[in-house]
N, C-alpha and C positions, 0 to 999 in steps of 0.2 A: 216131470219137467225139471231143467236144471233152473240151480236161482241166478237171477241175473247179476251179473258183476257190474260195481257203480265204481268209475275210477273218478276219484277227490285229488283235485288238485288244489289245494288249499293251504296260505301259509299258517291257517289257525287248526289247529287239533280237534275244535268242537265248533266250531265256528257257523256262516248263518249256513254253507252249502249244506254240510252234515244237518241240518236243520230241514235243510230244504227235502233233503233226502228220507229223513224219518219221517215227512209229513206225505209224503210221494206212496212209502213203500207201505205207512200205518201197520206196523206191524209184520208186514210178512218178508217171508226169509230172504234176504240177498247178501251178497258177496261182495263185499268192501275193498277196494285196494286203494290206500292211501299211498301219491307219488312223495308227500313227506319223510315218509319212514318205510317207505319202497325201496331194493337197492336192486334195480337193473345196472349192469355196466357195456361201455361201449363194445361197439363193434369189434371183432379180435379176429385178424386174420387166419391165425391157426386154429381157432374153432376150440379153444379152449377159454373156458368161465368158471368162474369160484362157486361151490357149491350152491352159495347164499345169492346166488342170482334170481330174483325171479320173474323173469321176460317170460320164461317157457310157461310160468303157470298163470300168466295172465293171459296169454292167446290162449290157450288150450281153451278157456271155458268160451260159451258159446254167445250170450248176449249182452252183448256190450252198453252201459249207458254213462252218457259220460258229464261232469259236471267240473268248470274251469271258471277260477277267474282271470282276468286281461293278462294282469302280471307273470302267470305262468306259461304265456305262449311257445316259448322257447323248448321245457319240459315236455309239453304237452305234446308238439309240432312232430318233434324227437319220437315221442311211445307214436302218436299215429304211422310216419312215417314206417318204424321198424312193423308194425304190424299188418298195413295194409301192403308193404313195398316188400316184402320176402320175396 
């Protein structure tokens, strides 16, 4: 079984979400994608991206869970969008 991926959208580094998530997961393996220190870039007509993009490795894995606070709606709105709207 793949481990699930938890996307953090959080302006704090350790903050309560990450909190919330270690007490969820107690221990077992999952896949972290912090949108802090994430660097997805927009949309690019001619389908070229900088190496250091990574949109592509956050679809590919397969169960998503997702943890936001209000203030990052905008971020958030954006990765759902690109992911369910392909």
């Amino acid at each position: 079984m793949e481990k699930p991926l938890v996307i953090i959208g959080s302006a704090r580094k350790n903050g309560n979400k990450q909190k919330i998530v270690d007490f969820v997961f107690k221990g077992e393996a999952y896949e972290k994608f912090d949108l802090l220190t994430a660097q997805i870039f927009p949309y690019n007509y001619e389908d070229q991206y900088p190496a250091s993009d990574q949109f592509e490795e956050l679809v590919k894995l397969m169960l998503i869970s997702m943890i936001k606070p209000n203030h990052f709606y905008t971020w958030f709105g954006f990765l759902l969008q690109q992911i369910f709207c392909v």
